[in-house]
VEXDREN-2710 file (C-alpha; in Angstrom, 1 decimal):
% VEXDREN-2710
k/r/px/py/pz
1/UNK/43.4/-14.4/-64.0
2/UNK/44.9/-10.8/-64.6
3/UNK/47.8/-10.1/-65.8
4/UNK/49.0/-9.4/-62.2
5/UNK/47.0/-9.9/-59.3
6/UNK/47.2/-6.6/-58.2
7/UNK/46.0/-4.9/-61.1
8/UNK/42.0/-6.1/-60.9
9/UNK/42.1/-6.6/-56.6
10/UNK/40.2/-4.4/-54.9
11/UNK/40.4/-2.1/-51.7
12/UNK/39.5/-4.5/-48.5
13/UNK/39.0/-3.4/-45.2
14/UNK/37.0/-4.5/-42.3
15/UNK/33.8/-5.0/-43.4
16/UNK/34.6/-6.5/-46.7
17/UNK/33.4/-10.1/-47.8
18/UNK/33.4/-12.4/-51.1
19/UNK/35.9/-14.2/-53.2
20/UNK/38.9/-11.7/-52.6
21/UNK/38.6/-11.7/-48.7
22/UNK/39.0/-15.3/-48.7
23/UNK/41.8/-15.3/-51.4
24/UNK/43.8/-12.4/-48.8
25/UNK/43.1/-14.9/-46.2
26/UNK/44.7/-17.7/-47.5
27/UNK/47.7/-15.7/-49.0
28/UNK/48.2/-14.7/-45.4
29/UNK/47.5/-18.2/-43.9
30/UNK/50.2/-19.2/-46.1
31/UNK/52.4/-16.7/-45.1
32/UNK/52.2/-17.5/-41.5
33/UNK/49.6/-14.5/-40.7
34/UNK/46.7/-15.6/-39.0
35/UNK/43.7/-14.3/-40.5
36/UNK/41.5/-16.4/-38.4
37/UNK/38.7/-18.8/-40.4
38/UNK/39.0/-18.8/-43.8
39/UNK/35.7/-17.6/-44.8
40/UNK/35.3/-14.9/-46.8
41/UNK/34.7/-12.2/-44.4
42/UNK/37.0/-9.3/-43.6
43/UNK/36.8/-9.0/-39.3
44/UNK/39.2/-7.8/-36.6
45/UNK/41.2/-11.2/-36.7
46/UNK/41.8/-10.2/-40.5
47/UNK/42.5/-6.7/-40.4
48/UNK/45.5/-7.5/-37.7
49/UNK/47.0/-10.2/-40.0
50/UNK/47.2/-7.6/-42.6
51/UNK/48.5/-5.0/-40.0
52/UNK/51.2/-8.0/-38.9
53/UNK/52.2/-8.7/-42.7
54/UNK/52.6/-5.0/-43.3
55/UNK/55.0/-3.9/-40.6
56/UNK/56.9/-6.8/-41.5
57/UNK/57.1/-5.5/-45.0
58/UNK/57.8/-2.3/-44.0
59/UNK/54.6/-0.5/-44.9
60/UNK/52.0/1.8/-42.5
61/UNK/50.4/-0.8/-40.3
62/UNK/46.7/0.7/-41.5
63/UNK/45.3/-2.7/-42.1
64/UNK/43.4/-2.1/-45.1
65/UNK/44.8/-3.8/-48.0
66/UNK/45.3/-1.1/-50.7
67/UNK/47.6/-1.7/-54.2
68/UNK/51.2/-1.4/-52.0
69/UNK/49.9/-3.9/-50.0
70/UNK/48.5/-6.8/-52.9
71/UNK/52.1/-6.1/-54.6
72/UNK/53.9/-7.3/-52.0
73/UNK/51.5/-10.1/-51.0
74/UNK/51.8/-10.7/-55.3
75/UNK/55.5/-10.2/-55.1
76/UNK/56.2/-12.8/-52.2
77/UNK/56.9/-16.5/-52.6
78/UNK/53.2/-16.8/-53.5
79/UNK/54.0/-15.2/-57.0
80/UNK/54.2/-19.0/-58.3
81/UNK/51.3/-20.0/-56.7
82/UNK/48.7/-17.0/-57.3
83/UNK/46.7/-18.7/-60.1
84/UNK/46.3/-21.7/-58.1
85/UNK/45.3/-19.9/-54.8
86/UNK/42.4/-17.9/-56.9
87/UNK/40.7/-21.1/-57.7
88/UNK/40.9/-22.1/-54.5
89/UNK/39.6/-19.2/-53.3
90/UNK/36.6/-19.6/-55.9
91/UNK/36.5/-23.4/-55.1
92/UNK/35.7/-22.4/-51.3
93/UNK/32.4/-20.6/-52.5
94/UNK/31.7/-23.0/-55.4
95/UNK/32.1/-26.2/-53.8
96/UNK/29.3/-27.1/-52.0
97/UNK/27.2/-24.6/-53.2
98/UNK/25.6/-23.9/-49.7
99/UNK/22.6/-21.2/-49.7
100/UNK/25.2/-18.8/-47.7
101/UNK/27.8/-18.7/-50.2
102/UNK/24.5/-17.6/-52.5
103/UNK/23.6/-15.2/-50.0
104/UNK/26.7/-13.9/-49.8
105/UNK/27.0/-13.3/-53.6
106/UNK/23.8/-11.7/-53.8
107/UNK/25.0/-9.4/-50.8
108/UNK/28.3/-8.6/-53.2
109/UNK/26.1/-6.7/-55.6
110/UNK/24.7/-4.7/-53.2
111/UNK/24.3/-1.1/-55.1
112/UNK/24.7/-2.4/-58.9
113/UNK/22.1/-1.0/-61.2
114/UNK/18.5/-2.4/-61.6
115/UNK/17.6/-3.3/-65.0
116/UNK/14.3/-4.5/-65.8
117/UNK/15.2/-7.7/-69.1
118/UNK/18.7/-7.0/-68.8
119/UNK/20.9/-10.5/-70.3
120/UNK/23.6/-10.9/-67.7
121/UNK/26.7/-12.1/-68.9
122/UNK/26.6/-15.3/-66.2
123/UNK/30.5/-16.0/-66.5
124/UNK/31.3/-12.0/-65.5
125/UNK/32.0/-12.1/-61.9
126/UNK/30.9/-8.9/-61.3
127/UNK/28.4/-7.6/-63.9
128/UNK/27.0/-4.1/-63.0
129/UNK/23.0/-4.2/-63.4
130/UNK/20.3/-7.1/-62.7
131/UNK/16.8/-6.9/-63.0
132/UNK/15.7/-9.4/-59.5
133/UNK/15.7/-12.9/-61.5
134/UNK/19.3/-12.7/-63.5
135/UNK/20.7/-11.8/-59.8
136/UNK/19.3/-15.1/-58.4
137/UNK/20.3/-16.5/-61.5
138/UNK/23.8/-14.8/-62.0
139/UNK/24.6/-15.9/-58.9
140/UNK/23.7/-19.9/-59.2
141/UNK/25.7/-19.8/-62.4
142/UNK/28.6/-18.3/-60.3
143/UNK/28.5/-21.4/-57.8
144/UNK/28.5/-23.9/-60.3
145/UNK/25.0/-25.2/-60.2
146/UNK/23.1/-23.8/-62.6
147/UNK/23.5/-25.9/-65.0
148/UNK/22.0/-28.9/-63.2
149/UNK/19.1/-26.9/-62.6
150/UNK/15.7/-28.4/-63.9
151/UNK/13.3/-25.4/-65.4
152/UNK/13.6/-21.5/-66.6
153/UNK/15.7/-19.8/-64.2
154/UNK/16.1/-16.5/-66.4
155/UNK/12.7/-15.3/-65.2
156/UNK/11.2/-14.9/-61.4
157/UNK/8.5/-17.7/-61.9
158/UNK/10.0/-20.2/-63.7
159/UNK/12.4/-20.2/-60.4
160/UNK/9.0/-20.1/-58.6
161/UNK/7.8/-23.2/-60.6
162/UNK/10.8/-25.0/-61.1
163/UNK/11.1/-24.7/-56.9
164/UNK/7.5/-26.0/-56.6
165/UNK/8.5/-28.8/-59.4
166/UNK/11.8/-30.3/-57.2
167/UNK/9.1/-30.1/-53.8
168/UNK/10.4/-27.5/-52.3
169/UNK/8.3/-24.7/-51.8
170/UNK/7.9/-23.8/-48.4
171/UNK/5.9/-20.6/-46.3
172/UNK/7.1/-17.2/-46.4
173/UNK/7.3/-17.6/-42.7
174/UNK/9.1/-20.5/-42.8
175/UNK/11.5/-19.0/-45.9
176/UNK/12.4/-16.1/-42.7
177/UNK/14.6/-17.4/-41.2
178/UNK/16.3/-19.8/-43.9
179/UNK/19.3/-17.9/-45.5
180/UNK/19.1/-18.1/-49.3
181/UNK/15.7/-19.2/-49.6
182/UNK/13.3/-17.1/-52.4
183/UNK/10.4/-15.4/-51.4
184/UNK/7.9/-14.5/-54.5
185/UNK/4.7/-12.4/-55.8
186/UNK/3.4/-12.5/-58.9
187/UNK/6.4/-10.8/-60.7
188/UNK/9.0/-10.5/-58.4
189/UNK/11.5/-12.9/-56.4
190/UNK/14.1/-12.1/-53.7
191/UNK/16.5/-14.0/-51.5
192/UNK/16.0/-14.0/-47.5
193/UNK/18.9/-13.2/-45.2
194/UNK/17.8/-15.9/-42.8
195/UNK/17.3/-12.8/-39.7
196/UNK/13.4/-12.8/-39.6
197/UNK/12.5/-9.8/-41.5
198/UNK/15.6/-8.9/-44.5
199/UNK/15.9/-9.8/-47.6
200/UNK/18.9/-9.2/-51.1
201/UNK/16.7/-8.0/-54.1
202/UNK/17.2/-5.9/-57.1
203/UNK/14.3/-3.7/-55.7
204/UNK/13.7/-1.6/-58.9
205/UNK/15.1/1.4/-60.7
206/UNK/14.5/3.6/-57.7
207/UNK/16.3/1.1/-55.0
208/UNK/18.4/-0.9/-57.5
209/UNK/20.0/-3.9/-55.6
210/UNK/19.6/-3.4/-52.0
211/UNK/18.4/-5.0/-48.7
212/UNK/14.7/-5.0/-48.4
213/UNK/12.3/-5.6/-46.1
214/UNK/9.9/-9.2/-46.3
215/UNK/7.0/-7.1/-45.0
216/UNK/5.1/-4.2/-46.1
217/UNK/2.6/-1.6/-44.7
218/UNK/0.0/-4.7/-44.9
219/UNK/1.6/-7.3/-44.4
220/UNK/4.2/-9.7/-46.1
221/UNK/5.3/-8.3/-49.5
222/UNK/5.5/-12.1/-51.0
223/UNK/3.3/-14.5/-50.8
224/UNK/5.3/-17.6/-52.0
225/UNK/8.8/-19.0/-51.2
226/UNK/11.4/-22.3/-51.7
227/UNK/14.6/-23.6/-51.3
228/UNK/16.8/-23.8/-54.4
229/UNK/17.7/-27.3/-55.7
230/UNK/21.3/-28.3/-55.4
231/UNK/22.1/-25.9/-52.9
232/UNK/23.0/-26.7/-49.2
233/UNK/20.9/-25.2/-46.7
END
C-alpha cells in the first residue's frame, strides 16, 4: 500500500482495465456512483460515475480519473477504508483464479519489454520485461495459484508438460476459442484470447508483449495447447 493512494494510481480512462479500474469502481459504488458491474473494465457506465463524482466535487466533468480526481476519492470518507478496499480489489481477481482474470493480466502488460531468461520478481505487480514463460508465470503467481502448481512453470515446456501431466492438454483448435488457455511449439507458449484467431505473448525483442496471431503464413504457429490447473475456465 502507498503511502497515499494517489501517489502510485494511475491515469484511467475509458478503455482502461485491471486491479485499479475495479478498485475506482468500488470507491465509487461506495460513494453512491454507479459504475455499473464491478469488473475491472473502464466502459461508458464508468466514465459517467466518474463524471457524476466530479461535478459533485467541483472538478471539470472530463471523466478520466487523473491525480485531482484520486485525491478527492483518497480524501473522502473512504480515507479509513483505502487499504481494505485495495485487497478487495486484488481479492476480486485473485479469488477464483478464473482463466479471464489470467487473461486479463497478461493483456495489462501489453507493451513491457521482452527479455529472453529474464527472473521476474513474481510479487512486483507490474514488472517491466518478460521473456513468454515468466509472463504466464508472473501472472499465476499474481492470482494466487502458483504455488499449488505441480511441475516447472519458469520455463515454456515444463508448463507444456506439467499441463499434459494434470490431463489437460487439449487441440490448438479447441484452445481458440478458450480464453486463457496456452498454445505451444517447441520453445515458445502463449495465452489465447478465447476470439478464434488472437492470442497475449511476449512475441520477442522485435514485438515485445503484444497480441499475436495463432496462425501463420502456413498454418497454425503452435502445435500444442492446455488449460492451466487450478484455474476456472
Amino acid at each position: 500500500m502507498p503511502e497515499t493512494t494517489q501517489e502510485m494510481a494511475p491515469e484511467l480512462s475509458q478503455g482502461s482495465s485491471g486491479e485499479w479500474v475495479t478498485y475506482l469502481q468500488q470507491c465509487l459504488a461506495h460513494l453512491g456512483y454507479d459504475p455499473g458491474s464491478i469488473d475491472g473494465d473502464f466502459g461508458p457506465r464508468t466514465e459517467r460515475a466518474v463524471a457524476a463524482f466530479q461535478a459533485a466535487c467541483g472538478l471539470s466533468e472530463m471523466g478520466t480519473v487523473d491525480s485531482a480526481t484520486w485525491n478527492l476519492l483518497s480524501g473522502t470518507t473512504l480515507v479509513n477504508e483505502a487499504e481494505e478496499l485495495v485487497e478487495t480489489a486484488a481479492d476480486a481477481v485473485g479469488t477464483g483464479a478464473t482463466a479471464e482474470a489470467f487473461v486479463q493480466l497478461c493483456l495489462a502488460q501489453e507493451g513491457d519489454d521482452y527479455d529472453y531468461g529474464v527472473d521476474v520478481d513474481l510479487d512486483d505487480p507490474d514488472p517491466s520485461s518478460f521473456d513468454c514463460a515468466e509472463l504466464v508465470e508472473w501472472a499465476l503467481s499474481q492470482l494466487g495459484v502458483l504455488d499449488g502448481l505441480q511441475g516447472d512453470w519458469n520455463w515454456s515446456q515444463g508448463q507444456r508438460a506439467a499441463i499434459e501431466a494434470a490431463g489437460l492438454s487439449c487441440s490448438v483448435d479447441e484452445a481458440r476459442s478458450v480464453p486463457g488457455a496456452l498454445l505451444f511449439n517447441s520453445h515458445h507458449v502463449a495465452v489465447s484470447l478465447g476470439d478464434g484467431t488472437q492470442t497475449i505473448e511476449a512475441m520477442g525483442e522485435q514485438w515485445n508483449v503484444r497480441k499475436g496471431k495463432i496462425d501463420g503464413k502456413s498454418g497454425s504457429r503452435f502445435d500444442g495447447a492446455g488449460r492451466v490447473p487450478m484455474l476456472q475456465y
